[in-house]
C-alpha positions as CSV (number, residue, x, y, z in Angstrom):
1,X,-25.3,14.4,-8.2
2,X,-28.9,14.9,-7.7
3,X,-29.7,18.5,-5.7
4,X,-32.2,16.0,-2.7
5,X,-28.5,15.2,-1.0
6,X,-27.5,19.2,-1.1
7,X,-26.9,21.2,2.0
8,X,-24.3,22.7,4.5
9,X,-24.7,19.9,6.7
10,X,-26.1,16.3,6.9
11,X,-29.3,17.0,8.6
12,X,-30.3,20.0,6.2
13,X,-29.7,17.0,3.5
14,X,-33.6,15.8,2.7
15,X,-34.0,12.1,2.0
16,X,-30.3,11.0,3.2
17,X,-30.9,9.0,6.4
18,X,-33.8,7.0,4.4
19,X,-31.3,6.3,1.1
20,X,-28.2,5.8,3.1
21,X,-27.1,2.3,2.5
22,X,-24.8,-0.1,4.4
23,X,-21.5,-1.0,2.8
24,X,-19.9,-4.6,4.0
25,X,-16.3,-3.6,4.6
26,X,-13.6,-6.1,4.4
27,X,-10.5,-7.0,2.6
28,X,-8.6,-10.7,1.5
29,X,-5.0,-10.8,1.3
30,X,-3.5,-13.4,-0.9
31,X,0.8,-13.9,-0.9
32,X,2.6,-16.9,-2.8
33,X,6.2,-17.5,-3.3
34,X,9.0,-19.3,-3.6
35,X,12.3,-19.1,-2.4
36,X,16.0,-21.0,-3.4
37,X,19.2,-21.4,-1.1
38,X,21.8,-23.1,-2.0
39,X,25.5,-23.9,-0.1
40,X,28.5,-23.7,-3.1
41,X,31.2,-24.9,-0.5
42,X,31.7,-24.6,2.8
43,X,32.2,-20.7,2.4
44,X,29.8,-19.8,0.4
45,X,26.3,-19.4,0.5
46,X,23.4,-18.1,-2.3
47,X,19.9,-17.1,-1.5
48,X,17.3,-15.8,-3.5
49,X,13.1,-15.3,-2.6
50,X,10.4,-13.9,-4.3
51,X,6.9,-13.4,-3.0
52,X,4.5,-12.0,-4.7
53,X,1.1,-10.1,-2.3
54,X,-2.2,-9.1,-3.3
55,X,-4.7,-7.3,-1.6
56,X,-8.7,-6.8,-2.8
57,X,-11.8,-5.8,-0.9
58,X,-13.5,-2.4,0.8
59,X,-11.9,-0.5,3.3
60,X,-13.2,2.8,5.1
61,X,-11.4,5.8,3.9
62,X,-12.2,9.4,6.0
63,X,-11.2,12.8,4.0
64,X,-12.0,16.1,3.9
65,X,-13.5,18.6,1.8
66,X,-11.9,22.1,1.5
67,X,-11.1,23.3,5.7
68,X,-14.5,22.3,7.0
69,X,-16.4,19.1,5.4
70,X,-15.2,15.5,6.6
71,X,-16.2,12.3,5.0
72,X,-16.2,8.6,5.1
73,X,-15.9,6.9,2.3
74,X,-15.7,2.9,1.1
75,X,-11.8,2.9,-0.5
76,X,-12.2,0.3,-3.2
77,X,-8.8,-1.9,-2.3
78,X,-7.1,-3.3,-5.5
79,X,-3.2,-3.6,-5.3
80,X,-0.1,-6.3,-5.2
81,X,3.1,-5.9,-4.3
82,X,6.4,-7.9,-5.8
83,X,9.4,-8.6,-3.6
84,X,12.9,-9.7,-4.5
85,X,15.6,-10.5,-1.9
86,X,18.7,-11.9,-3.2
87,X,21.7,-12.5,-1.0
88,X,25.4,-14.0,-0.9
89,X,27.3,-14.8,2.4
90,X,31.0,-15.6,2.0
91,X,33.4,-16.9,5.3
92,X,36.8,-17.7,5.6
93,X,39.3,-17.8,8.2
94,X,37.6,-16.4,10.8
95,X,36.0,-13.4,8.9
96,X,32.9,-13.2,7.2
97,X,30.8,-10.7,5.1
98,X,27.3,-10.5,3.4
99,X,25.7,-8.8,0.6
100,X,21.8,-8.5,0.1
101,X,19.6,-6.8,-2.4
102,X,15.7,-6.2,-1.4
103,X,13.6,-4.7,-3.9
104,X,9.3,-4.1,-2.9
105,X,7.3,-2.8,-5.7
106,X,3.8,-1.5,-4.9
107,X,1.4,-1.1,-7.8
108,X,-1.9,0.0,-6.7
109,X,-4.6,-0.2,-9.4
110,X,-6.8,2.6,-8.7
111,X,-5.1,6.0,-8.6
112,X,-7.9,8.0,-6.5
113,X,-11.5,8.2,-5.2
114,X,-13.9,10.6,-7.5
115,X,-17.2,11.6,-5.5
116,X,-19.7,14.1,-5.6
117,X,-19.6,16.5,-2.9
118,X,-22.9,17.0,-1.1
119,X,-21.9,19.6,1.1
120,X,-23.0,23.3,-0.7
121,X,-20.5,25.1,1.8
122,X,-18.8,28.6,0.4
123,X,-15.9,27.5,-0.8
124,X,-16.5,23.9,-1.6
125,X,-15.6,22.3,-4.9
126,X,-18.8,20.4,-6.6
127,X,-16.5,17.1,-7.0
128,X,-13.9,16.4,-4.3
129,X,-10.8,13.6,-5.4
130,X,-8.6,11.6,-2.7
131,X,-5.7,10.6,-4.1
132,X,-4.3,7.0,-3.5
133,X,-1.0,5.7,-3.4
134,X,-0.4,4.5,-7.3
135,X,2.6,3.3,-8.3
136,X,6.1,1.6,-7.2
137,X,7.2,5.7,-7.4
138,X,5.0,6.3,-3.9
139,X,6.5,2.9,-2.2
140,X,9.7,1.4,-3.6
141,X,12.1,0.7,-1.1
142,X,15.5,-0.8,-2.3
143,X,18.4,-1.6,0.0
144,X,21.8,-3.6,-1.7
145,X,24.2,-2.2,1.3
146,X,27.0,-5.1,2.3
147,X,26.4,-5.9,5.9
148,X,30.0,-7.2,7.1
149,X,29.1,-9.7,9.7
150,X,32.5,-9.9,12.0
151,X,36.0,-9.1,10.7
152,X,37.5,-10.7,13.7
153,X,40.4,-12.8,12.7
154,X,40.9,-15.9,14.6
């Protein structure tokens, strides 16, 4: 980073009001799927979805740099996320039970935010990283616990 955008705070940083430039801000989502459900008999029911999410744009991100330095930064938004949802539902006699299975998988394609940092505090690393959340590791949730509906015999 060029040394005109160096100080301890913004107003001891010469030339950055005049070079600051706006950033539009702003993010589309975009979700398709499709989805299946079919009755085998009277007793038995299948269902099955899948839906598929994606989400692109600019978003404001704030962090900080070591204890004292805040920032705001544009987060560059690039990620999708995949979900399953499969269940069964079986009745008889008064009695039923259901089984389901969700799986979300969220896959973000940039890892973290790299920037140089203009503050020239004690302390203060030269480049600062915000780490984003990556892979399906940081946000998999998974749930195939059997729900029984009503044991109640009639």
């Amino acid at each position: 980073m060029s040394g005109k955008y160096k100080g301890t705070t913004t107003s001891a940083m010469k030339n950055l009001s005049s070079d600051m430039k706006d950033v539009k801000l702003g993010t589309k989502r975009t979700a398709q799927g499709i989805g299946l459900s079919k009755t085998i008999n009277r007793r038995l029911d299948l269902n099955a979805s899948f839906e598929k999410e994606r989400k692109e744009g600019v978003r404001s991100l704030s962090s900080t740099i070591g204890t004292s330095a805040a920032i705001t930064l544009p987060e560059p938004v690039d990620y999708t996320n995949d979900t399953l949802r499969a269940s069964t539902a079986y009745a008889k006699d008064g009695a039923n039970a259901q089984f389901e299975y969700y799986l979300s998988q969220f896959t973000n394609a940039n890892a973290s935010i790299l920037w140089d940092n203009p503050f020239t505090t004690a302390g203060s690393p030269a480049v600062a990283r915000t780490s984003l959340a990556r892979t399906a590791l940081n946000r998999t949730r998974l749930s195939s616990t059997p729900r029984i509906i009503n044991l109640a015999s009639q």
